[in-house]
C-alpha positions as CSV (number, residue, x, y, z in Angstrom):
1,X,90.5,150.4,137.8
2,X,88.7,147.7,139.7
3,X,87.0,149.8,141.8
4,X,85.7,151.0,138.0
5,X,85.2,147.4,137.1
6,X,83.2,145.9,140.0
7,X,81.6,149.4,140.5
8,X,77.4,149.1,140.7
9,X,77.4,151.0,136.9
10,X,79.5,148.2,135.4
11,X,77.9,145.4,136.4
12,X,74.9,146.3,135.6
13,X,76.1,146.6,131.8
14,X,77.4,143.2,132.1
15,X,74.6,141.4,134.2
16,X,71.7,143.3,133.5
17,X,69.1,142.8,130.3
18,X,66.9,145.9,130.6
19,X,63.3,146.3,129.8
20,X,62.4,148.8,127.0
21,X,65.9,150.2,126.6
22,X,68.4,151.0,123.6
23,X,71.2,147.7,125.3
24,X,73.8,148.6,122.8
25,X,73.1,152.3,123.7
26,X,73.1,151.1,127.6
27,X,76.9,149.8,127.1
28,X,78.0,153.0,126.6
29,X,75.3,155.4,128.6
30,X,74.8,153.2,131.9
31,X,72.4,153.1,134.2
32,X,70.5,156.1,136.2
33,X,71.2,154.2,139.5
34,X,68.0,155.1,142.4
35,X,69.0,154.3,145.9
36,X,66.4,156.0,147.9
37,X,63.0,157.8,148.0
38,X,60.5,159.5,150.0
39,X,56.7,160.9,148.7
40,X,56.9,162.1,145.7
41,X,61.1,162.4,145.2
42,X,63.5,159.3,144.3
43,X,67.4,159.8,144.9
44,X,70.3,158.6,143.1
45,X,73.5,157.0,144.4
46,X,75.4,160.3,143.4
47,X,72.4,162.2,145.9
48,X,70.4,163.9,143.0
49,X,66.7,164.3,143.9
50,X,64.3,163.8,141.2
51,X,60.7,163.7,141.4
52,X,59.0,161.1,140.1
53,X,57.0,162.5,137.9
54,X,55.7,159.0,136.1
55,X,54.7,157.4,139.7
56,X,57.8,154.9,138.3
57,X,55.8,153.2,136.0
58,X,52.6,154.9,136.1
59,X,52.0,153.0,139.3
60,X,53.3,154.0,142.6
61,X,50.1,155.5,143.6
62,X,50.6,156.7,147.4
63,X,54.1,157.4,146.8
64,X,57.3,156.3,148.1
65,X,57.8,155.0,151.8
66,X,54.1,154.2,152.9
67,X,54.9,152.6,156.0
68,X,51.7,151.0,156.2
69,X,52.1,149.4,153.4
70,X,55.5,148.0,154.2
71,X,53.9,146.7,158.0
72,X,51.4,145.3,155.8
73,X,53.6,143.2,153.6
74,X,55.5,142.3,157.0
75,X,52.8,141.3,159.1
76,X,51.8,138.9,156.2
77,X,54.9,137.4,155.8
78,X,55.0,136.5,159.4
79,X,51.4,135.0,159.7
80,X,51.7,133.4,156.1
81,X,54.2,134.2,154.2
82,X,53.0,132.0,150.7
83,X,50.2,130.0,150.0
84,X,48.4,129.2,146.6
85,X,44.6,129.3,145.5
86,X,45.3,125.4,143.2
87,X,43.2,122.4,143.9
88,X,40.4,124.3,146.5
89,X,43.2,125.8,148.7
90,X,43.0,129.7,149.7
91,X,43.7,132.3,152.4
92,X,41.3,135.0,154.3
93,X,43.1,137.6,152.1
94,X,42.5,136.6,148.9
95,X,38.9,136.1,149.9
96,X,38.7,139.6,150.9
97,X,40.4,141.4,148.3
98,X,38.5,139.1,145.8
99,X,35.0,140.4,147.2
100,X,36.3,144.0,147.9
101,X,37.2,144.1,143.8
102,X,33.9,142.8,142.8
103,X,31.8,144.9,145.1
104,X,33.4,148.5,144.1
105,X,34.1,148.0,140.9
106,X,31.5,149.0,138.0
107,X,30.3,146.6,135.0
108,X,28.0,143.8,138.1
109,X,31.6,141.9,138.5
110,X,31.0,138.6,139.6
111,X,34.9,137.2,140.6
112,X,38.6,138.0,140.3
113,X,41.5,136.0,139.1
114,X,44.0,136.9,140.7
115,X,47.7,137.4,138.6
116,X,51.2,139.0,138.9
117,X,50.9,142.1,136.2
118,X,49.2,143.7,133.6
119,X,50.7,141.9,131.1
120,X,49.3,138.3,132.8
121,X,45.9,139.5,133.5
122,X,45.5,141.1,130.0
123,X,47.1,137.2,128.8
124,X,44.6,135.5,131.3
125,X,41.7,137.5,129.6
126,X,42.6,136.4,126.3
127,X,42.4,132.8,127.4
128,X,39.2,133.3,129.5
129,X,37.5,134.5,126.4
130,X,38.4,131.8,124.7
131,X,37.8,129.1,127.1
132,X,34.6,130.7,127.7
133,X,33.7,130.6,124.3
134,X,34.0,127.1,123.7
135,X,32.0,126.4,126.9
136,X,28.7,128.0,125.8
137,X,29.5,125.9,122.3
138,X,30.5,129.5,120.0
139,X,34.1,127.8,119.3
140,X,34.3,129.7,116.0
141,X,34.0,133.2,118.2
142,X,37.9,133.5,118.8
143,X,38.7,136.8,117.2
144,X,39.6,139.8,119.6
145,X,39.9,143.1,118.8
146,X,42.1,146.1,120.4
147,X,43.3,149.7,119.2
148,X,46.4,150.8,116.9
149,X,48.5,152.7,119.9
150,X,46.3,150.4,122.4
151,X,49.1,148.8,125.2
152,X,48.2,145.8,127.0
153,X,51.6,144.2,128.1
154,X,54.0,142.1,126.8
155,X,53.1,138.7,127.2
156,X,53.2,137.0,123.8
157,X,49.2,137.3,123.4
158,X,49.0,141.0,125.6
159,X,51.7,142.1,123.3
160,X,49.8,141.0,120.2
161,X,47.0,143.1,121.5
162,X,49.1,145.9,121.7
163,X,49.0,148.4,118.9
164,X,52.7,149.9,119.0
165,X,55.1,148.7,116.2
166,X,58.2,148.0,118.9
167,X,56.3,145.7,120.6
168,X,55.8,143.3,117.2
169,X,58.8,143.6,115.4
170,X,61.2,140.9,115.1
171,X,59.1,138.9,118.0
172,X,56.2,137.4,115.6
173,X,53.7,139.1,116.9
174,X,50.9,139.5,116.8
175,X,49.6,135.6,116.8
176,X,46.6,134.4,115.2
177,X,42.5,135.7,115.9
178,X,44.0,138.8,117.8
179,X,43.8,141.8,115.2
180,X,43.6,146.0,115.5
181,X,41.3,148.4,115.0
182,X,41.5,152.7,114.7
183,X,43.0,154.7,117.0
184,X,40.5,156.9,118.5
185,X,42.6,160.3,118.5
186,X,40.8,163.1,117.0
187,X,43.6,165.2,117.0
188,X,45.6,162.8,114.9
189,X,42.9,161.6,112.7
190,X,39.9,163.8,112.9
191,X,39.4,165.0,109.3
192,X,39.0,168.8,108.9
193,X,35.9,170.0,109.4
194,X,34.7,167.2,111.2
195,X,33.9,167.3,115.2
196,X,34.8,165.0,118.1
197,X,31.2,163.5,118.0
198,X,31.3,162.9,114.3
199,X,34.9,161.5,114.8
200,X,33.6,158.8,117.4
201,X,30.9,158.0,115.3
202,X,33.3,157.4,112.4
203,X,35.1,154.9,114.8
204,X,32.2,152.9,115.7
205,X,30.8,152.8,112.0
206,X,33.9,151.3,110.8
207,X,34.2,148.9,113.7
208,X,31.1,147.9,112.6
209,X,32.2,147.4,109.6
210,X,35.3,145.0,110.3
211,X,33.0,143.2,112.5
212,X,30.5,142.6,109.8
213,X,33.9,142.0,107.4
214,X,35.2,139.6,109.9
215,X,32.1,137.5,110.3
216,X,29.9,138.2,114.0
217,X,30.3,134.5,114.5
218,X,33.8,135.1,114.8
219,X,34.3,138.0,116.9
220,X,34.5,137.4,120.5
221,X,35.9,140.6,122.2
222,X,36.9,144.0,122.1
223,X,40.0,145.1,124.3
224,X,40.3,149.3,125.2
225,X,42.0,151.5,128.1
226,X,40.0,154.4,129.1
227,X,42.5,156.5,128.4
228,X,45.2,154.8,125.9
229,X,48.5,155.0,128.1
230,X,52.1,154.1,127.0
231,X,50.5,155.3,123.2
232,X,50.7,158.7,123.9
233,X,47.8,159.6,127.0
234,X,45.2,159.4,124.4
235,X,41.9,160.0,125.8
236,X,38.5,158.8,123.9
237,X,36.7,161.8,121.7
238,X,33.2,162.4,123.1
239,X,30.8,160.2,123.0
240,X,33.2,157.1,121.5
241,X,32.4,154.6,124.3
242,X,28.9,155.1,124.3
243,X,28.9,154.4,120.6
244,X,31.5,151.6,120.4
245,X,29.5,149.6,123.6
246,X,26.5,150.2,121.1
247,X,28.1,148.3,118.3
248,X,29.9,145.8,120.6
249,X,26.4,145.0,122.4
250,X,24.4,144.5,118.6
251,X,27.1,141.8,117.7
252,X,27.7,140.4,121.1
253,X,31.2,141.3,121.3
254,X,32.7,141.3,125.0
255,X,34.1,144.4,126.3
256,X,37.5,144.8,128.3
257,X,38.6,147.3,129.9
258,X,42.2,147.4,130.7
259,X,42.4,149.0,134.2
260,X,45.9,148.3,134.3
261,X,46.7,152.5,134.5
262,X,43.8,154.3,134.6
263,X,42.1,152.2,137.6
264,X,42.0,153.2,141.0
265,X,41.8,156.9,140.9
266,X,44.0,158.2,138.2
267,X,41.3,159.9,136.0
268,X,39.7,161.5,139.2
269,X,37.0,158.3,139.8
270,X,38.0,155.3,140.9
271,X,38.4,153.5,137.6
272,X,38.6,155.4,134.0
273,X,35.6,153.3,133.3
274,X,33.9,155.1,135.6
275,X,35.1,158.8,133.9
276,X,34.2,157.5,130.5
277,X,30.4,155.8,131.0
278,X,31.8,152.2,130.1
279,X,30.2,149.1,132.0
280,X,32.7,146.4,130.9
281,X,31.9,142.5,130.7
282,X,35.6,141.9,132.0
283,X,38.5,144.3,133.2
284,X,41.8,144.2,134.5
285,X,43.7,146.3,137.0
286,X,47.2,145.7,138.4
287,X,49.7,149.1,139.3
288,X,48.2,151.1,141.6
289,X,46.0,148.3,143.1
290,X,48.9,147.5,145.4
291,X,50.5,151.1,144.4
292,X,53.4,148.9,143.4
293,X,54.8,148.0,146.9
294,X,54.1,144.3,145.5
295,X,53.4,142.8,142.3
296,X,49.7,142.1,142.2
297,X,47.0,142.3,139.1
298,X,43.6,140.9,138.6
299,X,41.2,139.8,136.5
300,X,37.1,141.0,137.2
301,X,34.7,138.7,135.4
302,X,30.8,139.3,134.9
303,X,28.7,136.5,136.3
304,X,27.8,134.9,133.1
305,X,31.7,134.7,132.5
306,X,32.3,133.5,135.8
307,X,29.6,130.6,135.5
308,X,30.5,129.8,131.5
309,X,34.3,129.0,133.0
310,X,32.9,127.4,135.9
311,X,30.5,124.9,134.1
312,X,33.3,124.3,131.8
313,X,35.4,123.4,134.0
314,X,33.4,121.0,135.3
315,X,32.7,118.8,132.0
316,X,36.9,118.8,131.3
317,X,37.8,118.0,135.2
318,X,39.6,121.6,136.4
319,X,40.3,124.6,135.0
320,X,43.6,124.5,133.8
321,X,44.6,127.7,134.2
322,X,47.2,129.6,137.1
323,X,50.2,131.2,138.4
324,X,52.2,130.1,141.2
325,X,52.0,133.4,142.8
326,X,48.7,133.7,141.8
327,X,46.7,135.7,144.8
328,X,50.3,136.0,146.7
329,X,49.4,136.3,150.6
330,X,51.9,139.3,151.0
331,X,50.8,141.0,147.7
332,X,46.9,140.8,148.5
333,X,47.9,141.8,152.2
334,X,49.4,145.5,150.6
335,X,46.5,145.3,148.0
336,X,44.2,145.4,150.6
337,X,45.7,148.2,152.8
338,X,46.2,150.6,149.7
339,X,43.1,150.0,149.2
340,X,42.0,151.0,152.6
341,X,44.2,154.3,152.6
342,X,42.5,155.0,149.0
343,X,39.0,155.6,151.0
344,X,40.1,156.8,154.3
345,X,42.8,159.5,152.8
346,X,39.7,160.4,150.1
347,X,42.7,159.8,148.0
348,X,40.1,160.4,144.6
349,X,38.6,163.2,146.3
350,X,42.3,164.6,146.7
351,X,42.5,164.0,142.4
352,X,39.8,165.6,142.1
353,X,41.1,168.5,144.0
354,X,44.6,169.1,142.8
355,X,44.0,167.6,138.8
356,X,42.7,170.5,137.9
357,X,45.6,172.4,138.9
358,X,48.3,169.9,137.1
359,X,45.7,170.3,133.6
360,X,46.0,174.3,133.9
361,X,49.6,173.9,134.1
362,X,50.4,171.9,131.3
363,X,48.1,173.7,128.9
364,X,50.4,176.9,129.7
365,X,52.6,174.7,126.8
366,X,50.0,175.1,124.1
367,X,51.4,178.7,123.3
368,X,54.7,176.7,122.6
369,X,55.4,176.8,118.8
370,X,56.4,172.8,118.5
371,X,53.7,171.6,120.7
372,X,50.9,170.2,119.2
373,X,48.4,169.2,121.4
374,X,48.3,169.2,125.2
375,X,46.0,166.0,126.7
376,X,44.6,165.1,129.8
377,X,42.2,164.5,132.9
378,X,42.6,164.1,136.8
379,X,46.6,163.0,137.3
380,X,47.3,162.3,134.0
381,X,48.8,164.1,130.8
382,X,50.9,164.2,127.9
383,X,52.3,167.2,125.9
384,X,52.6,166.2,122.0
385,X,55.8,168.1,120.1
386,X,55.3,168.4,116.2
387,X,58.1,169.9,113.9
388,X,55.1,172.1,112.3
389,X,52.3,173.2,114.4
390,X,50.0,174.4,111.9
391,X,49.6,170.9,109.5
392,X,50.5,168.7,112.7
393,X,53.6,167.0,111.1
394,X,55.7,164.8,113.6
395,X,59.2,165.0,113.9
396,X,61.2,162.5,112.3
397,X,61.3,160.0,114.5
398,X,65.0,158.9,114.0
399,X,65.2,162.7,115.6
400,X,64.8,161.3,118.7
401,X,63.2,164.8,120.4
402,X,60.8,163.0,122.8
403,X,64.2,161.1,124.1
404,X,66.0,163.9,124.1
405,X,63.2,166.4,125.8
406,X,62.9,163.6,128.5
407,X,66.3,163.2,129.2
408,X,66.9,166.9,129.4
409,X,64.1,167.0,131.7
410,X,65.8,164.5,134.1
411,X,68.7,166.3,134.1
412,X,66.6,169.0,135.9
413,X,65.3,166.6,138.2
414,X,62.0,165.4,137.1
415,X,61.8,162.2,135.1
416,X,58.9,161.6,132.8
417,X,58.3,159.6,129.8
418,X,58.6,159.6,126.1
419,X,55.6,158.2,124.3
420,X,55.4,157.5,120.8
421,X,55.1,160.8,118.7
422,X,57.0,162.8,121.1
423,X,54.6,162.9,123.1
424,X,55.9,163.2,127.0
425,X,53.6,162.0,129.7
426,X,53.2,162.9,133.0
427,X,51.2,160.1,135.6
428,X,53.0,161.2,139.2
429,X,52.0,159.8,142.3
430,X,48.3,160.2,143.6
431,X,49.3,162.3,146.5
432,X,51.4,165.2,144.6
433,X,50.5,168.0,146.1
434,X,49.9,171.5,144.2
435,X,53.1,172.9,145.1
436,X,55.1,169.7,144.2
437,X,53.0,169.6,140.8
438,X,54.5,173.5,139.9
439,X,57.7,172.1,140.8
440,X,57.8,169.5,138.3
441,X,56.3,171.4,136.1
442,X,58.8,174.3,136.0
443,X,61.7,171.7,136.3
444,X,59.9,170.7,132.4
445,X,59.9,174.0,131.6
446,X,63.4,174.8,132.6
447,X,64.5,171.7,130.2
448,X,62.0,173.0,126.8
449,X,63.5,176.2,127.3
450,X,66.9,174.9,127.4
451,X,66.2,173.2,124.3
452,X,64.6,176.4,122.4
453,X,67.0,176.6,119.5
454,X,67.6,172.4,119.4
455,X,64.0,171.5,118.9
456,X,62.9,173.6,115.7
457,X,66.2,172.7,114.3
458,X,65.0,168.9,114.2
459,X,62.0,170.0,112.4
């Protein structure tokens, strides 16, 4: 009994407030307990293999147990093992990593600010804009837009910017001047008849229009993935960002791109930005910028950002703005190795190579007769369930058949996740190979078929 008690399972219950879990569920389910990994596979403490088909949180890039990133985060521990950027202090590495960022990535980035996660760079962006708002004397231009479905963290202003109901509810949110806009899926809200390009130019009429509702004066920036994430891998219609920076330039509205998932080779270019034609006047990356070995984000800034903050700061005394851990030595250190393995592995080129194969694969579950849609580009996807394929209706969500298709899935040893709509994704690691990518693949397969007389009886 105490064994039972002071067993690994138990305490977690008792210790243990978990992130985006069911905790009155959790007292009587328990934890999925990982003790070990290697590439593409993560093991539990009872020796079950799993692969990993979400890259953990759509992050771990290059996989699990890249000893170079590991000698990287050691060698920087022994040579400095903390120092902060405050008060005109700084290391060699955040230098580096700072120039590397602003040199490769697209949109003529001028500096990076240097944070812990998504969530912080996505808050640091909201106070940039802002900040740099009042400094060129537009103090009125405060309101930011982002998407219904858009995610952007959970900070108390990233998870205002975020579209998704669960991250609102029963926290306040969202706060003041941060507001949403459509969600570009066509297959949700395309009306019949009406193509993909007429669809996009729908969206950016009637962003347009809540600009010109809101006031110009007021409206300072306009947040957007590449491709929309944790909503559901929703990629943009054809033509949409060419049409939205259209509107966004005419009212001088800021762009952001939020990086955070689709940065650093994920859509098969370096940064979704690249994939989609957007040249941002800020963006944010984190995840697989230090493929997760350390926690690590920035913030990339266009030069008349950068000098707007700077000149600012100069009238007020300091810019008032940082994290403790801000530019960590050890976390730049990994940072800047990933990124080195990124170019000499041809780690995009291998996207490139073996995307293709994991897009085919999942669009083998469009005969299905509950799946409605089938998404993707490069090493990322999602396959949307629907109680009735022919009008598109959703499951009930009290039904719980995305939870119930992903946990079935695990139990054949691949975990994914379950997206709002039923709507699993699939991110893995950046160095799948083809053969691991039929693997997980049929291990899904094996758990919808198991399911074949369960899911049309939730419809």
């Amino acid at each position: 009994m105490s064994e039972l008690v002071n067993s690994p399972a138990a305490r977690d219950i008792k210790y243990v407030m978990h992130p985006y879990t069911n905790l009155e569920k959790h007292k009587e389910q328990g934890p999925l307990i990982i003790e070990k990994s290697a590439g593409v596979w993560v093991t539990d403490d009872a020796g079950n293999k799993y692969i990993e088909g979400m890259a953990g949180l759509w992050c771990t890039s290059l996989g699990f147990g890249e000893e170079r990133l590991v000698e990287a985060a050691a060698k920087q521990m022994r040579e400095l093992p903390y120092y902060h950027l405050f008060t005109h202090k700084t290391h060699v590495p955040a230098i580096d990593l700072a120039e590397k960022l602003c040199t490769m990535a697209p949109g003529n980035m001028a500096q990076a600010f240097f944070a812990n996660s998504g969530s912080e760079g996505n808050d640091t962006a909201v106070k940039l804009i802002w900040y740099y708002h009042n400094a060129i004397g537009k103090p009125e231009k405060k309101k930011i837009l982002s998407r219904i479905k858009g995610y952007h963290g959970v900070t108390v202003a990233s998870a205002s910017l975020t579209g998704l109901p669960y991250n609102h509810k029963d926290f306040d949110l969202p706060i003041h001047n941060i507001m949403h806009v459509d969600c570009p899926h066509y297959y949700r809200y395309g009306e019949e008849g009406e193509s993909e390009e007429a669809f996009a130019t729908r969206m950016a009429d009637n962003l347009e229009k809540r600009i010109l509702d809101e006031g110009p004066d007021t409206v300072a920036a306009f947040f957007a993935e590449p491709i929309m994430g944790a909503g559901g891998v929703i990629l943009p219609p054809k033509t949409y960002f060419e049409k939205i920076q259209a509107v966004l330039k005419k009212y001088d509205v800021l762009l952001v791109a939020d990086e955070v998932i689709c940065g650093f080779g994920r859509t098969g270019n370096m940064f979704g930005s690249e994939t989609y034609g957007i040249q941002p006047d800020m963006m944010t990356v984190a995840k697989a910028l230090s493929s997760a070995y350390l926690p690590i984000s920035a913030v990339l800034v266009s030069e008349k950002i950068a000098e707007g903050v700077s000149k600012n700061s100069g009238k007020l005394g300091t810019f008032g703005h940082g994290y403790t851990y801000s530019g960590h030595p050890a976390a730049v250190a990994v940072a800047l190795e990933t990124l080195k393995i990124y170019d000499e592995r041809k780690i995009v080129d291998h996207v490139k190579e073996v995307g293709p194969h994991l897009q085919k694969r999942l669009r083998e579950f469009e005969a299905h007769p509950h799946v409605g849609e089938v998404r993707g580009t490069g090493l990322i996807g999602a396959i949307e369930f629907v109680a009735d394929k022919a009008t598109k209706r959703s499951f009930d969500p009290t039904k719980g058949v995305g939870a119930k298709i992903m946990a079935t899935a695990q139990e054949k040893g691949v975990i994914l996740r379950a997206t709002p709509g039923d709507a699993i994704a699939f991110s893995p690691p950046l160095i799948i190979t083809k053969e691991e990518i039929d693997e997980m693949v049929d291990r899904f397969a094996q758990a919808v078929t198991s399911l074949a007389d369960w899911i049309p009886e939730q419809a």
